[in-house]
N, CA, C and O atoms as CSV, one atom per row, in Angstrom:
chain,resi,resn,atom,element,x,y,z
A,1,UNK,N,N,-10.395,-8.701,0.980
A,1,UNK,CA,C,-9.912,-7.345,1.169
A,1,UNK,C,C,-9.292,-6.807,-0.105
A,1,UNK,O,O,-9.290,-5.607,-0.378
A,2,UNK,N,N,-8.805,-7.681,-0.816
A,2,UNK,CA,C,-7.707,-7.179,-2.101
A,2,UNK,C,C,-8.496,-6.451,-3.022
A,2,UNK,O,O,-8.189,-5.421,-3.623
A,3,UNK,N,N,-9.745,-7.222,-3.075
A,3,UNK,CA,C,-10.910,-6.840,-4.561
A,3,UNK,C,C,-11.717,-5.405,-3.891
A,3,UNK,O,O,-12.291,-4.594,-4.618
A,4,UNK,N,N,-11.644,-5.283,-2.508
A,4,UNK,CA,C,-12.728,-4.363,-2.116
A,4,UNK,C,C,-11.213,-3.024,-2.709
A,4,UNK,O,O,-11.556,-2.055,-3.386
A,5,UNK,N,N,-9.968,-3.180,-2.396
A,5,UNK,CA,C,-9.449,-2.149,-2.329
A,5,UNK,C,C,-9.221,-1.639,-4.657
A,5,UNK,O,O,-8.740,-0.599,-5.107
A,6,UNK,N,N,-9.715,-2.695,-5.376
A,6,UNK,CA,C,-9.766,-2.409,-6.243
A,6,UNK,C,C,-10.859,-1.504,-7.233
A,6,UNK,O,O,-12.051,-1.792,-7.333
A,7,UNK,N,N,-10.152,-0.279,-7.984
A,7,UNK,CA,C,-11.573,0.138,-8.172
A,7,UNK,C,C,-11.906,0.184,-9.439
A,7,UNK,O,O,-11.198,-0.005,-10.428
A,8,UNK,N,N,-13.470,0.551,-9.328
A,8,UNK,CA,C,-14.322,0.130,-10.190
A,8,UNK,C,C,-14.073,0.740,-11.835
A,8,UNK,O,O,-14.382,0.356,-12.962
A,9,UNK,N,N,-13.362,1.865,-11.269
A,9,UNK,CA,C,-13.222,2.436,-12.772
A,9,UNK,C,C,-11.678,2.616,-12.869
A,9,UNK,O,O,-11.008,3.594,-12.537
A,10,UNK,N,N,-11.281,1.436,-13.404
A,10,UNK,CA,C,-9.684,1.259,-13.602
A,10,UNK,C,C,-9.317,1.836,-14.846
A,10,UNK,O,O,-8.092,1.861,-14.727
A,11,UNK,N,N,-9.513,2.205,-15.702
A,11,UNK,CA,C,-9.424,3.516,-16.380
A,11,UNK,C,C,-8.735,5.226,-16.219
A,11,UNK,O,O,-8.050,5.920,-16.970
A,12,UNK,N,N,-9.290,5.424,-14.927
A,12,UNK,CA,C,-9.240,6.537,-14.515
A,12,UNK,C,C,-9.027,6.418,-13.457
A,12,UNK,O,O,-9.895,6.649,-12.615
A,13,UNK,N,N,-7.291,5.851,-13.003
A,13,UNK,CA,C,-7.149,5.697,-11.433
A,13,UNK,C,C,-5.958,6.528,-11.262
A,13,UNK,O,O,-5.018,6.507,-12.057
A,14,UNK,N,N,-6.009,7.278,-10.191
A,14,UNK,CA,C,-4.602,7.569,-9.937
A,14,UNK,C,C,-3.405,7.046,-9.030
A,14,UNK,O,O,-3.525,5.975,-8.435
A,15,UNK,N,N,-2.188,7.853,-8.926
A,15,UNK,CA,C,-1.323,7.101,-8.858
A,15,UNK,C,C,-1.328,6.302,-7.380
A,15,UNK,O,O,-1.004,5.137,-7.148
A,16,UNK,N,N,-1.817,7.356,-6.450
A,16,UNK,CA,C,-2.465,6.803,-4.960
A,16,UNK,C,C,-3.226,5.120,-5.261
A,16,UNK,O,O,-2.924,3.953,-5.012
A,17,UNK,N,N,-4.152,5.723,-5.816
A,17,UNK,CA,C,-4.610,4.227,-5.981
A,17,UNK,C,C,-4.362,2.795,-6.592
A,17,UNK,O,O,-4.905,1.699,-6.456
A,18,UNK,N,N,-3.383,3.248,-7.272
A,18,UNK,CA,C,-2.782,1.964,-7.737
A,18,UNK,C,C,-1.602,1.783,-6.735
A,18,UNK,O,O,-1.380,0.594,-6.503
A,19,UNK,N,N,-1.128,2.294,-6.355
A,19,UNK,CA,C,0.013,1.999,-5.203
A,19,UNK,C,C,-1.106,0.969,-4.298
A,19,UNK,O,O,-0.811,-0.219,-4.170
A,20,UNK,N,N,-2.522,1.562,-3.631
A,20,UNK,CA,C,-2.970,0.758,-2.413
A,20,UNK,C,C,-2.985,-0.320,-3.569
A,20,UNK,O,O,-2.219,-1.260,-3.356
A,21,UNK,N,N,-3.771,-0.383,-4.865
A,21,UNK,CA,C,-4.233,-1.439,-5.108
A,21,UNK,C,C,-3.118,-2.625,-5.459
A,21,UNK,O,O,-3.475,-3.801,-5.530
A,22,UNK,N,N,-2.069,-2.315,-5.621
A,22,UNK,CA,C,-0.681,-3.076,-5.877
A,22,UNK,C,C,-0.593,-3.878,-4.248
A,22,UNK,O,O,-0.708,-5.050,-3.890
A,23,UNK,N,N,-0.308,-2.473,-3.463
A,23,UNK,CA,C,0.019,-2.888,-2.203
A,23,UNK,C,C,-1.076,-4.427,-1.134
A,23,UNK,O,O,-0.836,-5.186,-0.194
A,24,UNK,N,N,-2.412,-4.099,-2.191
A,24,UNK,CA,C,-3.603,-5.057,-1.310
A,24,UNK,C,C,-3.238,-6.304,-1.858
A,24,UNK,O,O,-3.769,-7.285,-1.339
A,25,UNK,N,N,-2.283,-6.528,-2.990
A,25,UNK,CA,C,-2.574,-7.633,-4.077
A,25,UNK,C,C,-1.763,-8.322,-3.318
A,25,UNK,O,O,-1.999,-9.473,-2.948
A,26,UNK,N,N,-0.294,-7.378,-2.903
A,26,UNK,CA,C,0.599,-8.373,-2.285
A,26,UNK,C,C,1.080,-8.205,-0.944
A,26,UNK,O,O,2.172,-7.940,-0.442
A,27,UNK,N,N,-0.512,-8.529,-0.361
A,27,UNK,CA,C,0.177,-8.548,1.297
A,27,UNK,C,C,0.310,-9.802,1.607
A,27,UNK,O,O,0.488,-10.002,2.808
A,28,UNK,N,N,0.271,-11.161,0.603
A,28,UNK,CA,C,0.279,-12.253,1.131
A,28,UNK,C,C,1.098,-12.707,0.327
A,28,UNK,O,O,1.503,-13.843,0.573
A,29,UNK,N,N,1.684,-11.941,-1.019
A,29,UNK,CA,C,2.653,-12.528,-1.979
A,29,UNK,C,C,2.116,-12.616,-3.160
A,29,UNK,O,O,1.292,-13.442,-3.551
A,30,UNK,N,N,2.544,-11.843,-3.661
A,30,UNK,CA,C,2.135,-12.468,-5.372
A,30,UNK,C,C,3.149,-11.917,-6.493
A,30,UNK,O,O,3.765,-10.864,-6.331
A,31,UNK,N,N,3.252,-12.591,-7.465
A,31,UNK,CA,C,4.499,-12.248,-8.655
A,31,UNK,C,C,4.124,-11.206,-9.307
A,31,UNK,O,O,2.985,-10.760,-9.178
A,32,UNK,N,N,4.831,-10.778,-9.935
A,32,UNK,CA,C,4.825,-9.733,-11.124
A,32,UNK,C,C,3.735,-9.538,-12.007
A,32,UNK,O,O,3.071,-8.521,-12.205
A,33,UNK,N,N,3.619,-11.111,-12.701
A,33,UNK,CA,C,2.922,-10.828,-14.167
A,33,UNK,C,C,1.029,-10.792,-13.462
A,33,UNK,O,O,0.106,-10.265,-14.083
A,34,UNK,N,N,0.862,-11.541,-11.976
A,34,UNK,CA,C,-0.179,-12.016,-11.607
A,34,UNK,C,C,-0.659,-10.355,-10.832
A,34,UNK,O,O,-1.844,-10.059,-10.677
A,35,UNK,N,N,0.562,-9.369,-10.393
A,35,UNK,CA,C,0.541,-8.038,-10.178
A,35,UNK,C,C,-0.134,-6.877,-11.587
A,35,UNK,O,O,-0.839,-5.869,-11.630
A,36,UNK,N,N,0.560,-7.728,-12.541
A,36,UNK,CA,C,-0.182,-6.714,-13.414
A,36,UNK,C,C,-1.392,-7.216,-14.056
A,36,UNK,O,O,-1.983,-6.275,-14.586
A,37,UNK,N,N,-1.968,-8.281,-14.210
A,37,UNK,CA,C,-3.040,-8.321,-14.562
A,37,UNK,C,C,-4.360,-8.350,-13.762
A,37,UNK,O,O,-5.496,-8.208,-14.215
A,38,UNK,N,N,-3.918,-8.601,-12.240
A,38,UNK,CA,C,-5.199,-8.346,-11.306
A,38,UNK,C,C,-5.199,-6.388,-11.303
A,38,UNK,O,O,-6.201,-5.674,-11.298
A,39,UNK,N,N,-4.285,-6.106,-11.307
A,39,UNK,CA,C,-4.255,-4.157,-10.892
A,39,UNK,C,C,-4.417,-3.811,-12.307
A,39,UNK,O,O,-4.612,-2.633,-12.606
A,40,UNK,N,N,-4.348,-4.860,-13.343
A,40,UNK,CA,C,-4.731,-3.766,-14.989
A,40,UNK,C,C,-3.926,-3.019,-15.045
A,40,UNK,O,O,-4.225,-1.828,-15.140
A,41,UNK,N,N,-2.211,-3.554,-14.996
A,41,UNK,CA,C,-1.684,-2.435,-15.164
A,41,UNK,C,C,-0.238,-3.036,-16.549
A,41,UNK,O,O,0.411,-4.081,-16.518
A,42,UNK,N,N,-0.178,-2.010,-17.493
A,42,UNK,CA,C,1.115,-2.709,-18.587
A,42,UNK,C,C,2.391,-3.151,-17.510
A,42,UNK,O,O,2.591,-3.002,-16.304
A,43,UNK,N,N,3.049,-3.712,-18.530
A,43,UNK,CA,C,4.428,-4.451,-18.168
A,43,UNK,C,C,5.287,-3.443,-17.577
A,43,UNK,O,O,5.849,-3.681,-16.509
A,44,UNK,N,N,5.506,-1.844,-18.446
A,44,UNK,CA,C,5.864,-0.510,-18.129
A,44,UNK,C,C,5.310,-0.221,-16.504
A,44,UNK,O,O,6.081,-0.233,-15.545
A,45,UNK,N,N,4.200,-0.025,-16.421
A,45,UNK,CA,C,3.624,0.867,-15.424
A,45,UNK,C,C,3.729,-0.433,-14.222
A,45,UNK,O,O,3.032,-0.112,-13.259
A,46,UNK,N,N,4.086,-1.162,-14.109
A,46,UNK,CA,C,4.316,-2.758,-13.177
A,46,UNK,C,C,5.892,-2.543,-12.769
A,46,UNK,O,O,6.239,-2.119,-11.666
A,47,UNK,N,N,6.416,-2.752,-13.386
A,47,UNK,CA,C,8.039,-1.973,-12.951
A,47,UNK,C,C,8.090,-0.479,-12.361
A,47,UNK,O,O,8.696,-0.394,-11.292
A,48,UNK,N,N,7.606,0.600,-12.829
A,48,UNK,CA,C,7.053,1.463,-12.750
A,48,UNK,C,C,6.985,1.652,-10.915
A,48,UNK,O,O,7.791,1.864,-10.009
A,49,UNK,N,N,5.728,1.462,-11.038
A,49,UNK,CA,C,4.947,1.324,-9.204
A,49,UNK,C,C,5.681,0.261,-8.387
A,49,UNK,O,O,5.670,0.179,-7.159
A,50,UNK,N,N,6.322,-0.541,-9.243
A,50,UNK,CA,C,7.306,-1.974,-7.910
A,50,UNK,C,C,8.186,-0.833,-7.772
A,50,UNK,O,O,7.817,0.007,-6.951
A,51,UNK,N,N,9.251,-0.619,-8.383
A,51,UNK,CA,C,10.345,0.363,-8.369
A,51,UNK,C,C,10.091,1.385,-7.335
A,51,UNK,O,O,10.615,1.262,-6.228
A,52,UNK,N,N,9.397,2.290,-7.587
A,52,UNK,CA,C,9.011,3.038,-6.614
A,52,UNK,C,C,8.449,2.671,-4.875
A,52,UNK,O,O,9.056,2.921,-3.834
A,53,UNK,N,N,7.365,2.138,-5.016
A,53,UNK,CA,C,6.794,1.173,-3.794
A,53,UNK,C,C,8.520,0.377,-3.463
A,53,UNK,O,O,8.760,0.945,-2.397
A,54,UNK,N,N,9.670,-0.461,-3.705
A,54,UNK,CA,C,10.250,-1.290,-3.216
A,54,UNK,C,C,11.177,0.257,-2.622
A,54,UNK,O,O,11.546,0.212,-1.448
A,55,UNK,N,N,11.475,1.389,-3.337
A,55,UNK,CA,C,12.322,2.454,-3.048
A,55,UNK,C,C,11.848,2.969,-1.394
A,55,UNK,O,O,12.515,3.513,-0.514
A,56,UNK,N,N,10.886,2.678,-1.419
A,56,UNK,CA,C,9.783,4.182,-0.438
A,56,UNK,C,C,9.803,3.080,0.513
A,56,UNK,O,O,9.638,3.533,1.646
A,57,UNK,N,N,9.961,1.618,0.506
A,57,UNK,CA,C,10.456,0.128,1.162
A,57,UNK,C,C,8.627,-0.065,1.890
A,57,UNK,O,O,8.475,0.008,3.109
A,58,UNK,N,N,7.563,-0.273,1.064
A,58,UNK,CA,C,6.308,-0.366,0.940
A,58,UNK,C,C,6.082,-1.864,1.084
A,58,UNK,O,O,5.347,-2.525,1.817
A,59,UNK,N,N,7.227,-2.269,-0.149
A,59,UNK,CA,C,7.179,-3.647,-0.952
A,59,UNK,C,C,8.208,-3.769,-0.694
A,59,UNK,O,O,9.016,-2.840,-0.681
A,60,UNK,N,N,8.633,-5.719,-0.236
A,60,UNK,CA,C,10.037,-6.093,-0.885
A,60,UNK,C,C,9.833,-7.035,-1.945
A,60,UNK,O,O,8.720,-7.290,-2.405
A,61,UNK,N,N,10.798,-7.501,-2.293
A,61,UNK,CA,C,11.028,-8.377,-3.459
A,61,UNK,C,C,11.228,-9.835,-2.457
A,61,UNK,O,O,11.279,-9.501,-1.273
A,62,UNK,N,N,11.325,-11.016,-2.609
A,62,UNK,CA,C,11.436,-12.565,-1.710
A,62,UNK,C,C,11.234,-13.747,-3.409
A,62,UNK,O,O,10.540,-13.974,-4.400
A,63,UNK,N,N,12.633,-14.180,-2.538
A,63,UNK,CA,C,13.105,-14.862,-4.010
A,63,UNK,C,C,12.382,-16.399,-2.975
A,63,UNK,O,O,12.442,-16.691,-1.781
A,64,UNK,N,N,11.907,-16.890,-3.876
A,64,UNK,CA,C,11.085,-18.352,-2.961
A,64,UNK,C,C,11.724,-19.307,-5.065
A,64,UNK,O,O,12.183,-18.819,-6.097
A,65,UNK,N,N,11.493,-20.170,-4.802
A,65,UNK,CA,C,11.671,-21.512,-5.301
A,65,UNK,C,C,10.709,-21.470,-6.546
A,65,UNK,O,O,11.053,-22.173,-7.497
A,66,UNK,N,N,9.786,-20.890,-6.644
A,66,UNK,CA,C,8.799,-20.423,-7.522
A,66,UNK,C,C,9.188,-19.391,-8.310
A,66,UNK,O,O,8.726,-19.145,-9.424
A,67,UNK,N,N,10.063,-18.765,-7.722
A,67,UNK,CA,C,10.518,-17.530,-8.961
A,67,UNK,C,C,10.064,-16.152,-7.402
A,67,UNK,O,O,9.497,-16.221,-6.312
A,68,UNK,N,N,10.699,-15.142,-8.176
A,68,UNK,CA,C,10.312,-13.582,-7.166
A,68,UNK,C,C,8.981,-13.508,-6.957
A,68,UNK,O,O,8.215,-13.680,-7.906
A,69,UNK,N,N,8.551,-13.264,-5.793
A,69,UNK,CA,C,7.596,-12.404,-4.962
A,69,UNK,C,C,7.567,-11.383,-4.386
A,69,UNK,O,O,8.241,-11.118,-3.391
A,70,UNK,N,N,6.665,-10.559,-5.013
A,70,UNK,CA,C,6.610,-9.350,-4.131
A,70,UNK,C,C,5.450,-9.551,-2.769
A,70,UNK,O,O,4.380,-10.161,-2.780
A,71,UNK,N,N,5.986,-8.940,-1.851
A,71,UNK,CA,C,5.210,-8.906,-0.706
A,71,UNK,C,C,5.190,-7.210,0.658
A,71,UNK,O,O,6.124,-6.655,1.236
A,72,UNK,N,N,4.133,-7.016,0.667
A,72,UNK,CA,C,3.531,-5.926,1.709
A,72,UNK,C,C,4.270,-6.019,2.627
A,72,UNK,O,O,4.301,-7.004,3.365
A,73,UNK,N,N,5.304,-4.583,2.793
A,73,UNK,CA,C,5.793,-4.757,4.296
A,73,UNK,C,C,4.846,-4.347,5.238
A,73,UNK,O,O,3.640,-4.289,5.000
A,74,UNK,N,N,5.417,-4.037,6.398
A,74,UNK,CA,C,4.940,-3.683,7.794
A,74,UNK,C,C,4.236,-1.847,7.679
A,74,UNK,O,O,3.291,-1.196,8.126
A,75,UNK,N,N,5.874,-1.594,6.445
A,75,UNK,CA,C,5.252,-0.191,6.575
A,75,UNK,C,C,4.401,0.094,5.688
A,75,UNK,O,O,3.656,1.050,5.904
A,76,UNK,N,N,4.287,-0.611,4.527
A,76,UNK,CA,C,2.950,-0.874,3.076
A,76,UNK,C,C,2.019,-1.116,4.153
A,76,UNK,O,O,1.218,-0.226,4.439
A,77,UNK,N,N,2.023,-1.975,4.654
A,77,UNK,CA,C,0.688,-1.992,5.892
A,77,UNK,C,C,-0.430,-1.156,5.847
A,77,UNK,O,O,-1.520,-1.062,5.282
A,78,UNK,N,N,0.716,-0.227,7.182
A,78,UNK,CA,C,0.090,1.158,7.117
A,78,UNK,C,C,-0.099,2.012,6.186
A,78,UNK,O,O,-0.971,2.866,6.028
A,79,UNK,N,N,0.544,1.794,5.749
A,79,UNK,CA,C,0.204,2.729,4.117
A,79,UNK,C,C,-1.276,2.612,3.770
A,79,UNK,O,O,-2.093,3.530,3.701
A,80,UNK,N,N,-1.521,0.944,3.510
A,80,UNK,CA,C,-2.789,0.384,3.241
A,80,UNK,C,C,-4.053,0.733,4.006
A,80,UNK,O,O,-5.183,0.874,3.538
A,81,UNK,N,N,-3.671,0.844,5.226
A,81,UNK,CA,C,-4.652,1.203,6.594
A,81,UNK,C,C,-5.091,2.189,6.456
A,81,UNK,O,O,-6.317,2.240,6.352
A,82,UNK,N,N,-4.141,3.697,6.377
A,82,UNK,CA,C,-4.548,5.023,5.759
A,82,UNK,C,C,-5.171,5.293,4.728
A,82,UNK,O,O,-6.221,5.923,4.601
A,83,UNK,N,N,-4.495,4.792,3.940
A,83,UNK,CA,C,-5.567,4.618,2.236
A,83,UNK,C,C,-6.633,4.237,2.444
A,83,UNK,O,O,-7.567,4.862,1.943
A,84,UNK,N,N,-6.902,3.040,3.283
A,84,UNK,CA,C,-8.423,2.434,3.417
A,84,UNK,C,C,-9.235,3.460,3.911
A,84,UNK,O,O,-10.039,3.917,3.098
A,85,UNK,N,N,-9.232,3.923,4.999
A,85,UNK,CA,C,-9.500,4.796,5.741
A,85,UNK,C,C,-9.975,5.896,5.184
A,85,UNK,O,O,-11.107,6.303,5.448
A,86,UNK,N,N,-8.892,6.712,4.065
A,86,UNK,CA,C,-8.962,8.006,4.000
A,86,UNK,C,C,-10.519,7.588,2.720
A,86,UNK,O,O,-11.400,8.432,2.557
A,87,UNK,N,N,-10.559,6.223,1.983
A,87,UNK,CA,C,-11.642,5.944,0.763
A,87,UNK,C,C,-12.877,6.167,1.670
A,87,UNK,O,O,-13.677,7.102,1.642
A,88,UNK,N,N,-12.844,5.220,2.380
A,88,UNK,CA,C,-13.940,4.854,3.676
A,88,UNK,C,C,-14.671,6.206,3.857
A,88,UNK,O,O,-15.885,6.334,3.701
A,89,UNK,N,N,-13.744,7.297,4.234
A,89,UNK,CA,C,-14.267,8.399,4.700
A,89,UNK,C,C,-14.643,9.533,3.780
A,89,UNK,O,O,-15.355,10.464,4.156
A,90,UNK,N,N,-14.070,9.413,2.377
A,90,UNK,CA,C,-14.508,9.657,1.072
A,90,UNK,C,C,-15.369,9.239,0.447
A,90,UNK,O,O,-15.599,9.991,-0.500
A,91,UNK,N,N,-16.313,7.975,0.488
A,91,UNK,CA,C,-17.037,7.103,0.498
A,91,UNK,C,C,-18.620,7.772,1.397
A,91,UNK,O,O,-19.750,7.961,0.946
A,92,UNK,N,N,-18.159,7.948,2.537
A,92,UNK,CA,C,-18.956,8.195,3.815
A,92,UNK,C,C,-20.964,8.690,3.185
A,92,UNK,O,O,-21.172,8.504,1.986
A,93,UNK,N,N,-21.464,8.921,3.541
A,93,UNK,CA,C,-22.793,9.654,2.829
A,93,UNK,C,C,-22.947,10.673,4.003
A,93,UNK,O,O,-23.118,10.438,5.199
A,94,UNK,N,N,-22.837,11.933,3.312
A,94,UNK,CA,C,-23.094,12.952,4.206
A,94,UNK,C,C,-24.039,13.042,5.164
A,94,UNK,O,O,-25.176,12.796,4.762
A,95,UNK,N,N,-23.891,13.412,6.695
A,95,UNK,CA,C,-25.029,13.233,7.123
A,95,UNK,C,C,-25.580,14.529,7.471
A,95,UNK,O,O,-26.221,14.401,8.514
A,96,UNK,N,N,-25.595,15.284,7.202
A,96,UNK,CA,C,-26.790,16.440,6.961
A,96,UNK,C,C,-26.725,16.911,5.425
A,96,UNK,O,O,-25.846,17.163,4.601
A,97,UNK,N,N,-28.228,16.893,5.488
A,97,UNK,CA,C,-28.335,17.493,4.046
A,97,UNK,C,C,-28.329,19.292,3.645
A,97,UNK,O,O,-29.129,20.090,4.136
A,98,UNK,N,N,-27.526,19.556,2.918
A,98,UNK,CA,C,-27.578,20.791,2.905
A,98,UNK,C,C,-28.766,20.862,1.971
A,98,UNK,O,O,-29.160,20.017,1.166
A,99,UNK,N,N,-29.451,22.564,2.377
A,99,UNK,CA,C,-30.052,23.232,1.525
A,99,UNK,C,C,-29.311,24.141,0.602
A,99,UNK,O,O,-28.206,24.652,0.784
A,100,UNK,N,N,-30.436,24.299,-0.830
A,100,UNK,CA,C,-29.495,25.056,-1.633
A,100,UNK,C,C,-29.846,26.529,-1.250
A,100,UNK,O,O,-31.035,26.743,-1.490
A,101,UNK,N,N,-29.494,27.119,-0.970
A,101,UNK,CA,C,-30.181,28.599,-0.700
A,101,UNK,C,C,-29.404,29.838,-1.732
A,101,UNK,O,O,-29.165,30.973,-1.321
A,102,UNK,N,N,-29.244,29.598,-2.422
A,102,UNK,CA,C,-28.275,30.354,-3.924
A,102,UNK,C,C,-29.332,30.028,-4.935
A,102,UNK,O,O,-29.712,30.940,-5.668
A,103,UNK,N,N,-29.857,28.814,-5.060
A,103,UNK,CA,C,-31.103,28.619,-5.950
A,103,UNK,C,C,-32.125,29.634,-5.949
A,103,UNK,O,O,-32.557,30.086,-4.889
A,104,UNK,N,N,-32.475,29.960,-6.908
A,104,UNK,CA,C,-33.838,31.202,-6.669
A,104,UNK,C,C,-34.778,29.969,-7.254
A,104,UNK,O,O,-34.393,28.995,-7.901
A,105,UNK,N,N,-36.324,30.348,-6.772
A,105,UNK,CA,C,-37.331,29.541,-7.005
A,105,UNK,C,C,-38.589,30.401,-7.512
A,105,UNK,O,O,-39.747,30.493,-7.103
A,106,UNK,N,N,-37.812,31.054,-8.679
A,106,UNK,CA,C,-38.460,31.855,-9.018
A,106,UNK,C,C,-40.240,31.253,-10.520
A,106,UNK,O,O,-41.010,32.116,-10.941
């Protein structure tokens, strides 16, 4: 699920999408530095989106024996669910084809 919610042109993502794609990385736990190099994101913009996401309470922080983890709350969840959803249906292939009728066929 984590890689499907990652996208293809990480270049040109916005801020929506790096929130899901943060949020997919750590619904099972994962650290910081392993946060920014699966989401392609600097050391800046990793504090950045935790900060925010832990504010909006998306993400918490879980101090384990290994060092901090961030992990997907209940309400990142849903967050995630909607996001999926709203791509899915952005994604979709239209099912009627329009005609162009503004075209002249001259």
């Amino acid at each position: 699920m984590e890689m499907m919610m990652m996208s293809e042109r990480k270049n040109n993502r916005g801020k929506i999408q790096i929130m899901g794609d943060v949020l997919a990385l750590a619904t099972s736990g994962i650290k910081k530095t392993h946060i920014m190099y699966r989401a392609n994101l600097s050391y800046e913009q990793v504090h950045l989106y935790l900060g925010e996401l832990i504010g909006k309470r998306l993400i918490v922080q879980d101090v384990s024996p290994d060092g901090v983890v961030y992990r997907t709350t209940t309400k990142g969840r849903e967050f995630l669910l909607s996001y999926t959803r709203l791509v899915e249906f952005l994604e979709e292939e239209p099912v009627v084809e329009l005609s162009a009728p503004y075209v002249s066929r001259q």
